[in-house]
C-alpha positions in Angstrom: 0.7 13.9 1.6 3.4 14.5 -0.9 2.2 14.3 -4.6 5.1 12.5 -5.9 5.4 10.6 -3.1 1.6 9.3 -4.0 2.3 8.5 -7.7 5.7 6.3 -6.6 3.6 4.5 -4.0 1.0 3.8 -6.2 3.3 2.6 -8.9 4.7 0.3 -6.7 1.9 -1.0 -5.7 0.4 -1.7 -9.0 4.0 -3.0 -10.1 3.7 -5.3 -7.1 0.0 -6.2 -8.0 1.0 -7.5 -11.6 4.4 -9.1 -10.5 2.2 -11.3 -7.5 -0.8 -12.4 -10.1 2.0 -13.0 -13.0 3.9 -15.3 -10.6 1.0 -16.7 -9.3 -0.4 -17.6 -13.3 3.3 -19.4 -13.3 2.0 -21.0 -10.6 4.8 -20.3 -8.2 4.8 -20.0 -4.6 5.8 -16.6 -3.0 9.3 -15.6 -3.7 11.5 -12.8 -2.8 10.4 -10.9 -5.3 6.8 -11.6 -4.7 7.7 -10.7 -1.0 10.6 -8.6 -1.5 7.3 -5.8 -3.7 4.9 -5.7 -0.8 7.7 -5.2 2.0 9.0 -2.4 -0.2 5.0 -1.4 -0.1 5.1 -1.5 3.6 8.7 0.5 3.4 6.8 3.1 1.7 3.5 3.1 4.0 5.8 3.3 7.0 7.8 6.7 5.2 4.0 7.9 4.7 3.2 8.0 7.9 6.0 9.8 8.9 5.2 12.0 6.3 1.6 12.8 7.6 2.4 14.0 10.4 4.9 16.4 9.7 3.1 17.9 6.8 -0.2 19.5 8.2 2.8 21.7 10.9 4.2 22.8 7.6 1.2 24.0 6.2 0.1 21.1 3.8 -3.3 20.1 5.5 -5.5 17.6 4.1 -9.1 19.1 2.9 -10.9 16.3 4.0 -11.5 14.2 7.1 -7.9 13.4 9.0 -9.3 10.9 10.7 -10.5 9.2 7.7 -7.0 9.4 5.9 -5.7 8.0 9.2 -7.8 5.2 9.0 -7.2 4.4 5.6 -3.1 4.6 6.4 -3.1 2.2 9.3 -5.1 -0.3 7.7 -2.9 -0.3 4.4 0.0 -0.9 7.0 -1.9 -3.7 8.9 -3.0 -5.4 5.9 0.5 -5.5 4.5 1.8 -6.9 7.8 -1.0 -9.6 7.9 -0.3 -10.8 4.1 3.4 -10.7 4.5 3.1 -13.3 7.6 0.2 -15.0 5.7 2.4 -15.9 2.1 5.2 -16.6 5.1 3.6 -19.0 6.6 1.4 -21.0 4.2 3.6 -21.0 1.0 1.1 -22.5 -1.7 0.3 -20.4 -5.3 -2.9 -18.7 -3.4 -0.6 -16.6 -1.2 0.8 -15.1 -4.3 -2.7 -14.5 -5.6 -3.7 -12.9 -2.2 -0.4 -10.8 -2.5 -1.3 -9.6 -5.4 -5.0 -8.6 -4.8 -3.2 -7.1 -1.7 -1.0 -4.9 -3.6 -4.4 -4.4 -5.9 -6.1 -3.5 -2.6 -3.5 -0.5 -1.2 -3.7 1.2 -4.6 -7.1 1.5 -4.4 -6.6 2.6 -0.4 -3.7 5.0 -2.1 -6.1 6.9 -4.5 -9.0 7.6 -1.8 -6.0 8.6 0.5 -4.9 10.8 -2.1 -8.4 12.3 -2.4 -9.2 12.8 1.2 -5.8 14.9 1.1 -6.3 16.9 -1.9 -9.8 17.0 -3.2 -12.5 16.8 -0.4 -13.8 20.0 1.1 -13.4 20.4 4.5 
């Protein structure tokens, strides 16, 4: 994991989080800027995981449990896919909501990713 890779992921998703639940207390439906933040998200999950494998071969190893981190990344990316098709298909002021406690959700995946990486002992 790349530190300043960590920080712009996370700032997107919070960014994303707060766009979602402002549209959402406008009561508007998903848009493509609703959409258009958690896509981006997924963008950046997808970049991450290319990321984490190439990093432990160049010597940046996470001090915690791989597996876990692993877990944490695919699930991110799953849950992204699954509320992107969700706020597709049903297009009511609730899918923003759940976009933006989606977003909420992969910042908090992002920090305990973040800490499985750097801070855990192994």
């Amino acid at each position: 994991m790349i530190e300043w890779f960590y920080w712009l992921q996370l700032g997107v998703a919070l960014l994303a989080g707060f766009l979602a639940v402002g549209f959402a207390i406008a009561k508007r439906t998903p848009n493509d800027y609703t959409l258009g933040s958690i896509v981006l998200l997924g963008a950046l999950l997808l970049i991450q995981i290319v990321v984490a494998i190439f990093q432990p071969a160049l010597g940046n190893s996470p001090t915690g449990s791989l597996l876990e981190f692993w877990m944490y990344l695919i699930t991110a990316l799953l849950m992204v896919l699954a509320g992107s098709v969700w706020a597709l298909v049903e297009r009511s002021i609730m899918s923003t909501v759940m976009l933006g406690l989606l977003a909420g959700s992969i910042a908090v995946m992002l920090v305990r990713m973040n800490v499985i990486w750097f801070v855990n002992s192994a």
